[in-house]
C-alpha positions, -999 to 999 in steps of 0.1 A, spaced: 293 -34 5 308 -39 -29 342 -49 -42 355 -53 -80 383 -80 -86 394 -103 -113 399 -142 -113 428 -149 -130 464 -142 -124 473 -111 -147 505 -119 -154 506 -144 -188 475 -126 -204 490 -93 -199 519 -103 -217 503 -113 -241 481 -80 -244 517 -65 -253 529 -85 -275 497 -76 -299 497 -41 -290 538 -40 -301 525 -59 -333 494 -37 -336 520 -7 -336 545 -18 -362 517 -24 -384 505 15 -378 540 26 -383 545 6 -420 510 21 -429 515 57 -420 525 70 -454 499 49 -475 471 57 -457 451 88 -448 458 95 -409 421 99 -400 413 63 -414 454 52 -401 440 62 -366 406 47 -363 419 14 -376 445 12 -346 417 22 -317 393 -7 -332 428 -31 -328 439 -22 -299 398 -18 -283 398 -55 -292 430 -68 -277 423 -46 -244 385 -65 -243 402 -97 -248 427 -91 -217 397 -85 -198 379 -116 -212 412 -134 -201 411 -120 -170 374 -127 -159 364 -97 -138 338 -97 -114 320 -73 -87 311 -87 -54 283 -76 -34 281 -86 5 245 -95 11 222 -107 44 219 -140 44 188 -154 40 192 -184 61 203 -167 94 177 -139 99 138 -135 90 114 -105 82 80 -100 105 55 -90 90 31 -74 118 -9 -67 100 -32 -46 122 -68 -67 123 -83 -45 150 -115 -27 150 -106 4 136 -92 -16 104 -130 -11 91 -127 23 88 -131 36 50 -104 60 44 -77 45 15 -86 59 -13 -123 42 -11 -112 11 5 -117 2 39 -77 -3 58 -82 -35 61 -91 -41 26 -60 -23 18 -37 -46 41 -53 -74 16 -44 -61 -15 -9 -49 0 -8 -90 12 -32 -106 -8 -36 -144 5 -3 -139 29 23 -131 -4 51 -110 5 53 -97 -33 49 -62 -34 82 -59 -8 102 -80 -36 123 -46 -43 144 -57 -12 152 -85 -27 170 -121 -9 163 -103 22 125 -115 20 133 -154 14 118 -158 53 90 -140 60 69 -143 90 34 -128 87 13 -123 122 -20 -104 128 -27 -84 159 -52 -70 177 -54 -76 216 -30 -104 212 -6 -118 184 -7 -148 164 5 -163 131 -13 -157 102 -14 -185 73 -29 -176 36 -61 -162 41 -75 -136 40 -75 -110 68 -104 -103 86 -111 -75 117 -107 -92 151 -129 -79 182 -113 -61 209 -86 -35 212 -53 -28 201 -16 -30 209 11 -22 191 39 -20 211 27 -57 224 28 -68 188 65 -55 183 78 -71 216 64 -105 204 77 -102 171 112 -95 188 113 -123 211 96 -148 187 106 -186 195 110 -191 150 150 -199 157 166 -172 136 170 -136 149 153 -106 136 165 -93 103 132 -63 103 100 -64 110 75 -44 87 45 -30 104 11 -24 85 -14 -7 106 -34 26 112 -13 34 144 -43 31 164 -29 15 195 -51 20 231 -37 -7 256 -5 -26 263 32 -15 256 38 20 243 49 16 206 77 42 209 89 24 238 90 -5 221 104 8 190 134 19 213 142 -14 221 142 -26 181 168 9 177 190 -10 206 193 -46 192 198 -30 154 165 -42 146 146 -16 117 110 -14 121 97 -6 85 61 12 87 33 12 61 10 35 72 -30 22 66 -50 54 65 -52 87 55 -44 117 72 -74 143 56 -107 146 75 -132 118 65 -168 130 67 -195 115 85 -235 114 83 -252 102 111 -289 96 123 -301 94 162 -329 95 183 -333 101 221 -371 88 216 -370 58 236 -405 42 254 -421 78 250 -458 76 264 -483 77 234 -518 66 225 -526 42 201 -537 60 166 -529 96 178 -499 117 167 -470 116 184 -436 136 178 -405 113 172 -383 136 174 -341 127 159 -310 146 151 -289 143 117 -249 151 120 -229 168 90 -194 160 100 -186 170 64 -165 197 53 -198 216 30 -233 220 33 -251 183 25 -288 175 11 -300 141 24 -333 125 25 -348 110 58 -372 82 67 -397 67 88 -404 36 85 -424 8 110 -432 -27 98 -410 -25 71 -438 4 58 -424 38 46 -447 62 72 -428 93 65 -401 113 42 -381 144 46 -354 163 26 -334 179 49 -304 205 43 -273 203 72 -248 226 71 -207 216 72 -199 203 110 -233 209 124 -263 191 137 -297 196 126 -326 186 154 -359 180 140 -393 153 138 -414 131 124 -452 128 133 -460 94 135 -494 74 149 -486 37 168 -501 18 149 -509 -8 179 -506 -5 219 -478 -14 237 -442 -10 223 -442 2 190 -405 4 172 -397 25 144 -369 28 120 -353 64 110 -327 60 78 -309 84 57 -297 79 27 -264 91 19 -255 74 -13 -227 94 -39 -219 115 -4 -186 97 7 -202 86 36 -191 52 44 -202 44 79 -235 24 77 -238 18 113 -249 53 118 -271 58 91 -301 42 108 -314 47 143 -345 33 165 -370 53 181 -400 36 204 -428 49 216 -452 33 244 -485 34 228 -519 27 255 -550 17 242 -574 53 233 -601 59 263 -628 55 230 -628 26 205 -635 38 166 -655 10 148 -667 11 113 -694 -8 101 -695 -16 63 -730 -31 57 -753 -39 29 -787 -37 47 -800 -15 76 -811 -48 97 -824 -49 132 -790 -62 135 -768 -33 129 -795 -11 146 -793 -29 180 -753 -25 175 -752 12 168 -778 16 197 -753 1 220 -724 14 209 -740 51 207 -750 43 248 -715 32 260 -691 61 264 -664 34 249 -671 35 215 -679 60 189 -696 42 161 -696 53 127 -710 33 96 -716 29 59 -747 9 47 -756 2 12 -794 9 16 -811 14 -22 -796 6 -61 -775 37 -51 -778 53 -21 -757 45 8 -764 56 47 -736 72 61 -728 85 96 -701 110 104 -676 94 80 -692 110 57 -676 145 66 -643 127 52 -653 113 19 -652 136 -12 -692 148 -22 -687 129 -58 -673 92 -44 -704 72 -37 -701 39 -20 -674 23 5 -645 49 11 -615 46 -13 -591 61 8 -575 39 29 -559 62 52 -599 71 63 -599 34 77 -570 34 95 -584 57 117 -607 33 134 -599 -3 157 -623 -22 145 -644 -29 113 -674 -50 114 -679 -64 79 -713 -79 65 -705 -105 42 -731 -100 23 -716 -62 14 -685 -80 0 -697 -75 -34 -703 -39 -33 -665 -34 -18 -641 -14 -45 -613 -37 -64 -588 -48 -42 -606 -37 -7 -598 -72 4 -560 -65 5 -565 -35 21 -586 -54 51 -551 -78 55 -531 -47 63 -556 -36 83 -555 -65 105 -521 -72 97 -502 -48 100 -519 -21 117 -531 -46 142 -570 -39 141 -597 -58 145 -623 -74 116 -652 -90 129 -675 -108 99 -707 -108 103 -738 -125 83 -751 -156 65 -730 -178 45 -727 -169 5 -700 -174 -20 -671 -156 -4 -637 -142 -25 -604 -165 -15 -591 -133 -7 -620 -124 19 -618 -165 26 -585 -159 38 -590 -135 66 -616 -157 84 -608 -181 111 -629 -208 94 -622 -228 64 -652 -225 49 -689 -216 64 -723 -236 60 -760 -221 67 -787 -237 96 -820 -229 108 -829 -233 147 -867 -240 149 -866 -234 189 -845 -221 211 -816 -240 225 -787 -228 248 -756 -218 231 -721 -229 248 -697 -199 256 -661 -207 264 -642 -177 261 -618 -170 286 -595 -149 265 -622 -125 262 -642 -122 292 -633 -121 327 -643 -151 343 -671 -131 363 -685 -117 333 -685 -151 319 -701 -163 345 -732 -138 345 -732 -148 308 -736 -187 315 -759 -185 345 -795 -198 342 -805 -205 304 -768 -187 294 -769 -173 260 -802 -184 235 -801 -193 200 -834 -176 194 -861 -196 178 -871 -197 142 -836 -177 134 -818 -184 105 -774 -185 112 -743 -199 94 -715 -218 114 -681 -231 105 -677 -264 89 -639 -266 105 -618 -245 115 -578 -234 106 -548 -244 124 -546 -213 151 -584 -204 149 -606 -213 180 -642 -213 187 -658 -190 213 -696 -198 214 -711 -233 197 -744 -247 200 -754 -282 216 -749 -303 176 -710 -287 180 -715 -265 154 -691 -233 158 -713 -198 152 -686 -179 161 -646 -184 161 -615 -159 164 -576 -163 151 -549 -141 157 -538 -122 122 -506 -108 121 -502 -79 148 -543 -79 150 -575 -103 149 -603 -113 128 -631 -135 142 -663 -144 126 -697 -140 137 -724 -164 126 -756 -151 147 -775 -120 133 -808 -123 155 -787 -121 189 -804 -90 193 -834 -107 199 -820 -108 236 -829 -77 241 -862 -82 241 -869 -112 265 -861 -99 295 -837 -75 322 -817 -101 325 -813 -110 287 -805 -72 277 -774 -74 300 -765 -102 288 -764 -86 255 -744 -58 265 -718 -73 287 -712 -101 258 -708 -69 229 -690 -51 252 -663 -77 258 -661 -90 225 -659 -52 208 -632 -42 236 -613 -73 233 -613 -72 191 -608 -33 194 -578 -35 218 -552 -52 188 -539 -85 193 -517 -101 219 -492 -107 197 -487 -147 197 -446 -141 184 -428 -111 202 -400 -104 188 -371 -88 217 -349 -84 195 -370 -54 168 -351 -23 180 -319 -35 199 -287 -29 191 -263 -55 185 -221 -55 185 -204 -61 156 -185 -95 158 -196 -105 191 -220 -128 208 -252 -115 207 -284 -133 216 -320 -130 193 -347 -140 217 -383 -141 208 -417 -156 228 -444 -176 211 -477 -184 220 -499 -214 211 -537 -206 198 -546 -208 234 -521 -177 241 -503 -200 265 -462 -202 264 -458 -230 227 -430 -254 236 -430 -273 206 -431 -251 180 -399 -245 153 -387 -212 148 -364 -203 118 -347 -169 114 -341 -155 76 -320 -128 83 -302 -101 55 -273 -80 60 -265 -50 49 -244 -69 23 -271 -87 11 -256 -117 24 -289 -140 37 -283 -160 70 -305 -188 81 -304 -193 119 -331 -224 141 -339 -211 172 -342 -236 202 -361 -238 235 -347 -210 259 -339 -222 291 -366 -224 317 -396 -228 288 -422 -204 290 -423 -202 247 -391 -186 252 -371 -195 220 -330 -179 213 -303 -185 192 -267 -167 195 -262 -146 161 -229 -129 151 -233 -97 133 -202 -95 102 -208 -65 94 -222 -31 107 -258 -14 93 -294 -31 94 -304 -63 97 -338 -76 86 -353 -104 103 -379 -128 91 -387 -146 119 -415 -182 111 -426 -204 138 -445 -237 129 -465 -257 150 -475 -294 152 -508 -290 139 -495 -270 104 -499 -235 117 -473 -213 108 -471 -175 122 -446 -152 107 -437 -118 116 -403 -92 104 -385 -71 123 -350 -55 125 -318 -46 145 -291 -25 143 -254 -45 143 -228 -12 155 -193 -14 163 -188 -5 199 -159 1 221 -127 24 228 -116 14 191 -144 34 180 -142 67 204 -117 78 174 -105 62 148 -86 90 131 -55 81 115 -17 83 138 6 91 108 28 109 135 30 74 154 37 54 126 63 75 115 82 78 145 84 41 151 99 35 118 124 73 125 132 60 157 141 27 148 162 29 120 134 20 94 114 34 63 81 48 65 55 42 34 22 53 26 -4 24 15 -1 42 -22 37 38 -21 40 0 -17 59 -9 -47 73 23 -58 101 28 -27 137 7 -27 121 -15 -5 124 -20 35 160 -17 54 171 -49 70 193 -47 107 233 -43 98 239 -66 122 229 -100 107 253 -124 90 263 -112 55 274 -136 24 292 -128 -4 279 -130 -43 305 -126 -71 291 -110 -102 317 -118 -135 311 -96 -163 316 -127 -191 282 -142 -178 264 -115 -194 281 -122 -226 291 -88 -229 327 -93 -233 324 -115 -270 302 -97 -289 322 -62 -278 351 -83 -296 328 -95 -327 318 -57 -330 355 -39 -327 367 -65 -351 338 -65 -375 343 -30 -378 377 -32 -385 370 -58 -413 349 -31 -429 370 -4 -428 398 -24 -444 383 -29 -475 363 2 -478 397 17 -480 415 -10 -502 436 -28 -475 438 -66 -474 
């Protein structure tokens, strides 16, 4: 309410008013005939303007305005930190970003329209539950939301002072506790305005999404199988998106696809597990420029069960046709297990080729070039004396191969200067040459491989013979990992194996083994049963010696969720004193560094509890070392999702939001119209104080005097008066 008054008693300076007016008059009436009337005239306004502005300068009037008073009320402010805060739809921003900028660090400042009224303000975040909020900034809270809650507390909050308004930001998204019209019914009974910025918008936001129902399909290892997934246009027009495969962080695959407005298009990917077992695979779109702003959705998991083929393909790249490989292809050709194929340099420029051949171009001589010809087959046996007739950069290829795909490479043949590269995939450090000059027993201990039966019949009698007069190369020591699988009597290891990745690579320093053949019965079993198991076992892929549980899963946003993986020591028995270190990126490219520790009840069980901040795929780099300086590493990812009744629908309740504020005597803004409305309305029935406003402290008063009389002054002597 406002009132206009004056200060000062009227009486002595209105009297005196009149007693210059009566003067200001006599001089107009002894002027009348000398001067012109126009000039007469204007003379006597500027006077009498001048003694009327001094009256009121005399008089000091004021205007007073009844105001709230800041000391006996406060504001709530109420900000929405649920779930469905995350949800892009303000102008670009997600809400919740837009409750920051509308509140950056907790200041009150864009509601400074209403002036005093905001000297208190209370500012509280909700979500399941209420509590006080102090100069951060605001961050989405787990759980569900309740509004009506929120208002209740803010009503009956213990801060001393009644409520003067309270100014809700949220989305109007409210799925448990008090009903928010019922509880703006009690704020229209006790006076109290509920003032409601609305943090949303009301048009339809589109949505791409990716999914897959392909979970543990049955598949064999190498073969084709159908993945099949299903992409969602929840946009209002026809959309062009690329998809992709991917597995191992390799790109297997690419499609454009074309999805019309609010449909679904069901379609496939052909894809070949690379290894048995459980093989996971990562289908993305990418909708970049679209609008699309929900991450979690634009990638999906698919996993197929892969068993090992019923026939093992094995290449072998060679640089001589030795009684060696002949014995080899015999044996293979006999067993209904493998299907043998091989490439053998054999002249200056002629190489021997088996059926492989049908797949190389007529005009490439030498070692296949295409690499997607060798990823056909399980296992490569590799002469190392054939190492310099591989193309540039073969060696690379050979460490996908066994590390990634998860095949096998068994090297073969006498020692001789070897590449790094090729130095790298071998178990041993580095290899040195011997001569047997009889024969001597050879010590087998290789559990991992052979059944202990079948290593039994191996052992009996003489066992396995280092023939005589036979020329062989051995490891001079091995690496951290590595482990020997036959030796002779002097210790020296002829042939050793290590896990590579997700497959193996051993080393085989005996080429005249196929002299067993030809002692006896007894000794031609021998060599079968021991190139049986040893081509199964390095065919099959490896055991991996770090699983990774978590490749695949699906983790909730802001919650407790564990990352569990299970090592194995070079034995392949459970490691319990190994350190594992996680390097994990977020879709942000925020990196996170998380130590895994010793899972309860051992068994190389390691875990570590890891909190997802924000939705989308997370790449994991998992490394385990051990105490002898071996260190495995492997990469896998997961999928962090929002989950929950706050994400069923997430559509923005203008209706809501305006009918608590209607229904409660407030104001209703948009997020856009923060600063550009008269600010919030404040309850009527709080204490009130009263603010005088006087006119002379604006200085308003004087120099309307200085100008009147000024003017006056001029006008005098432009017309010749004193």
């Amino acid at each position: 309410m406002t009132t206009i008054g004056i200060e000062r008693d009227i009486m002595l300076p209105l009297i005196l008013a009149i007693i210059a007016a009566v003067f200001v008059f006599f001089q107009y009436l002894r002027q009348i005939k000398s001067v012109e009337t126009p000039y007469l005239f204007l003379l006597f306004s500027l006077k009498l303007g001048a003694i009327l502005a001094l009256l009121a300068l005399m008089l000091r009037p004021y205007w007073q305005i009844d105001e709230p008073d800041p000391s006996a009320f406060r504001v709530c402010f109420l900000g929405d930190v649920s779930p469905s805060m995350s949800q892009k739809d303000c102008s670009g921003k997600s809400r919740i970003e837009a409750l920051n900028a509308i509140l950056p660090k907790g200041s009150t400042k864009a509601f400074e329209a209403a002036g005093r009224a905001l000297q208190n303000p209370e500012i509280c975040v909700f979500g399941e539950r209420v509590r006080r909020h102090f100069g951060s900034d605001f961050e989405v809270m787990p759980g569900k939301t309740s509004i009506g809650d929120a208002i209740d507390a803010a009503l009956s909050s213990a801060a001393g002072e009644p409520p003067g308004a309270i100014v809700l930001l949220s989305d109007g998204v409210s799925n448990m506790g008090e009903s928010p019209i019922a509880s703006a019914m009690k704020c229209a009974g006790l006076g109290v305005p509920v003032n409601c910025v609305g943090l949303g918008s009301s048009d339809a936001v589109g949505d791409l999404s990716i999914s897959s129902p392909c979970r543990n399909l049955p598949a064999k290892k190498g073969e084709l199988s159908k993945i099949p997934f299903t992409v969602r246009n929840d946009f209002s027009k026809r959309m062009e998106i690329d998809a992709e495969l991917f597995q191992d962080g390799a790109l297997l695959s690419k499609k454009r696809l074309e999805i019309a407005a609010g449909s679904s298009l069901d379609t496939a990917f052909d894809a070949a597990p690379l290894k048995s077992g459980r093989n996971v695979f990562l289908l993305k779109i990418k909708s970049g420029g679209t609008g699309d702003f929900r991450q979690e959705n634009d990638i999906a998991f698919a996993t197929l069960n892969a068993s090992e083929p019923d026939t093992f393909k094995i290449l072998y790249l060679g640089s001589r046709l030795d009684w060696n490989f002949k014995f080899i292809k015999m044996h293979c050709d006999e067993s209904r297990q493998f299907k043998f194929d091989a490439i053998v340099k054999n002249g200056e420029s002629n190489f021997f080729r088996t059926s492989v051949a049908e797949k190389i171009p007529a005009d490439q001589k030498g070692f296949p070039l295409d690499t997607a010809i060798l990823y056909e087959y399980d296992l490569i046996a590799l002469d190392l004396n054939s190492e310099k007739y591989l193309p540039e950069n073969y060696q690379a290829f050979l460490e996908k191969f066994v590390g990634s795909k998860g095949g096998g490479l068994l090297i073969f043949g006498e020692s001789s200067p070897l590449s790094q590269d090729l130095l790298k995939l071998l178990p041993a450090k580095g290899l040195a040459s011997g001569n047997s000059f009889k024969s001597s027993s050879l010590i087998l201990d290789a559990p991992f491989i052979y059944e202990s039966a079948v290593q039994d019949t191996l052992s009996f009698g003489a066992g396995l013979l280092l023939p005589e007069q036979s020329k062989f190369s051995f490891a001079d020591s091995l690496k951290p990992g590595a482990k020997s699988f036959l030796s002779d009597k002097e210790k020296r290891v002829l042939a050793c194996i290590q896990s590579y990745g997700a497959g193996k690579s051993a080393f085989f320093g005996l080429r005249s083994n196929w002299r067993w053949c030809m002692r006896s019965n007894p000794d031609n079993e021998k060599y079968k049963l021991f190139w049986d198991g040893l081509l199964v076992w390095m065919a099959s892929g490896g055991k991996a010696r770090l699983s990774r549980d978590f490749d695949g899963a699906e983790f909730a946003v802001n919650s407790e969720n564990t990352i569990s993986v299970k090592v194995l020591d070079k034995d392949y028995l459970p490691a319990s004193d190994a350190k594992l270190v996680a390097m994990i990126k977020a879709p942000d490219s925020k990196i996170y560094e998380l130590p895994l520790g010793a899972a309860p009840g051992g068994g190389g069980g390691y875990s570590a509890v890891f909190i997802p901040e924000n939705p989308g795929e997370h790449e994991i780099e998992l490394t385990a070392k051990f105490a002898d300086g071996e260190t495995l590493r492997t990469k896998g990812s997961l999928l962090a999702a929002h989950s929950g009744i706050e994400f069923s629908d997430m559509k923005f309740r203008e209706v809501i939001m305006r009918d608590i504020a209607r229904i409660s005597g407030g104001e209703y803004f948009s997020f856009a119209e923060i600063g550009k409305k008269n600010g919030i309305r404040i309850s009527a029935n709080i204490p009130k104080i009263k603010r005088k406003i006087y006119l002379d402290d604006y200085f308003i008063l004087p120099v309307l005097i200085f100008i009147l009389l000024s003017l006056e002054w001029y006008l005098r002597r432009r017309i010749g008066l004193k």
